[in-house]
N, C-alpha and C positions, 0 to 999 in steps of 0.2 A: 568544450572538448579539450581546450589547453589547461585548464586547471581542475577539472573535475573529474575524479574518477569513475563513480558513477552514482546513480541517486533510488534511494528505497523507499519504495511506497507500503506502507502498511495500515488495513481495516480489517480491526481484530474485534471478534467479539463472542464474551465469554457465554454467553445464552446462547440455547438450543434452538430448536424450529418454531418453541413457544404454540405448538397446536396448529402448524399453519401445515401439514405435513399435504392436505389435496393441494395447496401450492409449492410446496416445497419441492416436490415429487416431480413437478412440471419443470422447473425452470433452473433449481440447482445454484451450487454459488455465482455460473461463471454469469447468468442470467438476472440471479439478484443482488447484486451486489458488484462483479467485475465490469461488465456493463455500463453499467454510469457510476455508479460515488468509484470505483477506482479510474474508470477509463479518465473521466473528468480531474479528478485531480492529479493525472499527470500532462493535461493539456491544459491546465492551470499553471504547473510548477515548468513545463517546459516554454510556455509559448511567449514572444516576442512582444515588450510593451505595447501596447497598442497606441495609436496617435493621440486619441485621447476617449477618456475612460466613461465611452456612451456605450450603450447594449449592442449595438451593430457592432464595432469597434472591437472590442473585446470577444465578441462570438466569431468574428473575423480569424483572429489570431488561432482560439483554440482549434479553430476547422485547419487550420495549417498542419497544426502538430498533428492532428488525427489522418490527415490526410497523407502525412509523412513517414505512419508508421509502416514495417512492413509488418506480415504474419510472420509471428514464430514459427518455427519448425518445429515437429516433436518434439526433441530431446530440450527444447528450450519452453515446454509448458509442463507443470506435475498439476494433478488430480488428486486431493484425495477424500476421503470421511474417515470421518471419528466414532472410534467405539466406544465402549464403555471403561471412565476413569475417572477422574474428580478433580472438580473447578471448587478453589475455595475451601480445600479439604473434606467438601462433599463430591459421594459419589452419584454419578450422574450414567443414564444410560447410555449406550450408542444409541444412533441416528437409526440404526433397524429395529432397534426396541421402541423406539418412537411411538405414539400411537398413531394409528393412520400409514404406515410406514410400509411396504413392500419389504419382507423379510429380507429379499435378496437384490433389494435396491442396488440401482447401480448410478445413481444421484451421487454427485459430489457436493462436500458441503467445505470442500476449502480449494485456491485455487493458487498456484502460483505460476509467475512468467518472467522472462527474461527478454525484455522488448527493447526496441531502438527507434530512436526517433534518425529520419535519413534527412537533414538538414545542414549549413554550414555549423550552426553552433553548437549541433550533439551529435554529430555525425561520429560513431563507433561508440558513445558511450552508455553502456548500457541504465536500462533503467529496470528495478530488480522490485515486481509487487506479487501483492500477497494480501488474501482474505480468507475468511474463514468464520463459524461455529466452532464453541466449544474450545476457544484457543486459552491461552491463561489467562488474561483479562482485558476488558474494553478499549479499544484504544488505536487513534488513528491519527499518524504521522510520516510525514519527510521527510526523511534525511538524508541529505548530502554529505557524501564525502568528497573532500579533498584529495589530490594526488597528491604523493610523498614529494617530497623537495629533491631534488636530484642529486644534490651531495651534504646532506645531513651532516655538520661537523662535530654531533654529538652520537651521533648514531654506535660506535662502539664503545663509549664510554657509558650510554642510556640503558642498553639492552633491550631486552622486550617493551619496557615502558613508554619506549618513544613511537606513537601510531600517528597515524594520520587525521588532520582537525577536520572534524565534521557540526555540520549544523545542522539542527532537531528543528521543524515546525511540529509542533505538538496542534494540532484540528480538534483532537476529544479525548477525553473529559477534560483535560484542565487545558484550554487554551494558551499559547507560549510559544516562545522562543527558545531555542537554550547551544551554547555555544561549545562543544567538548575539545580542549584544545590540552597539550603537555604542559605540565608545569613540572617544576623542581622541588623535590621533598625536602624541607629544610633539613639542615644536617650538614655533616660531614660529607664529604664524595660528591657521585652525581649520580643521584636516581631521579628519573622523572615518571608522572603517574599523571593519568589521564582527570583533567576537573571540567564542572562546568561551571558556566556561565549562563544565569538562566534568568529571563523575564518571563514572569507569569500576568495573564490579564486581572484574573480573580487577585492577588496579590497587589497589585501597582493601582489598579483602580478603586478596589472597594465597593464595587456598585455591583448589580445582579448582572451577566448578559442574556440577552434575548435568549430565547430556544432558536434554534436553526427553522424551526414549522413560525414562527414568530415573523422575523425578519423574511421569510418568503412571503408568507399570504400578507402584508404591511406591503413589499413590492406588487405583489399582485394588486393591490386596490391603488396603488398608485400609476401603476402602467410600467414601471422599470421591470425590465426584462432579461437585465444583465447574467443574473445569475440561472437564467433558465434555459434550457438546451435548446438551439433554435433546430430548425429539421434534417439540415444537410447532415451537424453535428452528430444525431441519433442514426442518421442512416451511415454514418463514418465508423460508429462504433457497433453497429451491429452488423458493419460486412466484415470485421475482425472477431469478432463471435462469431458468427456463422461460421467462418472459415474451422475456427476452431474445433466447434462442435462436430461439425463433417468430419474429422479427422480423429474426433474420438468413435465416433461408429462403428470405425472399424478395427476396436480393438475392446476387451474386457478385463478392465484392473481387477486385482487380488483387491475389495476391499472387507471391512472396513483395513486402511493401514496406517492409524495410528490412534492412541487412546485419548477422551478429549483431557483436557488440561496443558496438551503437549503444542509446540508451535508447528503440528503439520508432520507428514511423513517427511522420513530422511532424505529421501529423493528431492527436495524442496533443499534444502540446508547445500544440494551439491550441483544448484545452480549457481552460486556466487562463487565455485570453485572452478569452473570454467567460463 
């Protein structure tokens, strides 16, 4: 909370329902998708080393965070689905053209939130996620930013070029690191522009990595458990769903409100402005 301003969770993914629409219908982004691969990696990216790095241990810590969050309030969760626009330069239907699809479906198929972990080390800062179909393309990352320094001695000499260092965990597809910090445009004057700084896995190693279904069922025949939601964990993040869900019942979005290829309705874009 003393150096971070706050941290963005994003599972973005450029395909449709792919025909799963009798499931889809049921359970919606915040159910497939918000639920565990988002709720989990921010009880990943928040939670406190653990003493040492055994499955108890480690499931320890992430039941903290989760236990820590509170529910958003309305104005701090957007809903929405995508109509028809184009991924890739192809054009692609809305989610009600779907097949299997309820014309006037009222299924979300993107979610965003504006959550807080209520603990000494992240106590006020927020953390800003987001999923969805049909966004621009595949892709799921961390990134931290930084707070601005408190008196920048370049700051009116910079202008706009001088923002705040943030750090990217890139999860999918290209595994990585990457470090976005000001630098100085060579030259004359002082202009600075934003570079990075990037380790790629696929780059630095050369070797193939696992599939994520790999590396699980390989734990599974071993008995390591680490990486697998124990039960308190799952019943921590489905009483913040629930909650959720309750609270959309009793209201009906305009949708579809936005076209796919785009990153989500506007209303999504003017959570990080409050």
């Amino acid at each position: 909370r003393q150096f971070i301003d706050h941290v963005e969770i994003t599972v973005a993914e450029s395909i449709g329902i792919e025909g799963r629409a009798a499931f889809y219908e049921k359970a919606g982004a915040i159910r497939d998708i918000f639920q565990n691969h988002l709720l989990q990696l921010l009880a990943v990216t928040a939670m406190e080393p653990p003493i040492d790095f055994t499955a108890e241990s480690v499931r320890n810590e992430k039941v903290k965070v989760l236990r820590g969050m509170h529910t958003p309030g309305p104005k701090n969760v957007v809903r929405g689905q995508y109509g028809r626009g184009y991924i890739e330069g192809e054009e692609v239907p809305g989610y009600r053209e779907e097949e299997g699809v309820d014309p006037e479906s009222m299924t979300e198929t993107y979610v965003a939130a504006k959550l807080y972990v209520d603990n000494w080390r992240w106590a006020d800062t927020p953390f800003y996620v987001r999923a969805g179909k049909r966004l621009p393309r595949r892709e799921t990352t961390v990134a931290i930013e930084f707070q601005r320094a408190p008196h920048p001695p370049f700051a009116e000499i910079a202008g706009e070029g001088l923002e705040s260092n943030r750090l990217v965990v890139h999860v999918q597809p290209n595994e990585g690191v990457s470090l976005e910090i000001g630098a100085k445009v060579p030259g004359q004057g002082m202009s600075i522009r934003t570079v990075h700084m990037d380790f790629l896995y696929g780059g630095a190693f050369r070797t193939g990595l696992p599939e994520a279904y790999e590396r699980l069922i390989l734990d599974a025949m071993l008995g390591d458990a680490t990486l697998f939601t124990r039960t308190d964990e799952v019943e921590e993040q489905w009483a913040l769903v629930d909650t959720i869900v309750a609270a959309w019942s009793r209201d009906r979005p305009s949708f579809p409100n936005s076209p796919a290829g785009t990153w989500g309705p506007a209303a999504a874009n003017e959570l990080l402005a409050r």
